[in-house]
C-alpha positions, 0 to 999 in steps of 0.5 A: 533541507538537507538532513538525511534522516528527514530524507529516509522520512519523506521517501517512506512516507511517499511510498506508503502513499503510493501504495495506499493509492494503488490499494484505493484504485483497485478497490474503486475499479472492483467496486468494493467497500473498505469492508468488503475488500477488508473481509476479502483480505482477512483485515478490519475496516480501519487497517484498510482505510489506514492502509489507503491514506498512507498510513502503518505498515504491512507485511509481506504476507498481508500484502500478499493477502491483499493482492488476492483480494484484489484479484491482482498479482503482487510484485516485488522488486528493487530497480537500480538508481536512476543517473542524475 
């Protein structure tokens, strides 16, 4: 399909699945619960687990909160396009 908004959908879509993916193998490496890295972070339980499976958005600021958590360093940035 090429329709550009289903395009901006699905690269969202992907990138909050990334991140819930990188959220979800740390918590396991630390060996922390939802709950646990939930308090850590000044979360509840479910924005944890909505945050894991792709789901919501969040702020810079709780990303930050999180990295914390998750005794790890947060790093933004924006990577040129690669040449097709």
């Amino acid at each position: 399909m090429n329709d550009p908004e289903y395009a901006r959908f699905y690269e969202e879509a992907e990138a909050e699945q990334r991140l819930g993916q990188l959220v979800y193998d740390r918590r396991v490496a630390l060996g922390l619960s939802q709950a646990e890295l939930a308090e850590r972070a000044g979360m509840t339980q479910p924005q944890v687990s909505r945050l894991e499976t792709g789901g919501g958005n969040i702020t810079v600021a709780s990303l930050g909160r999180l990295a914390a958590a998750l005794d790890a360093d947060l790093t933004i940035g924006f990577m040129p396009h690669q040449a097709a």
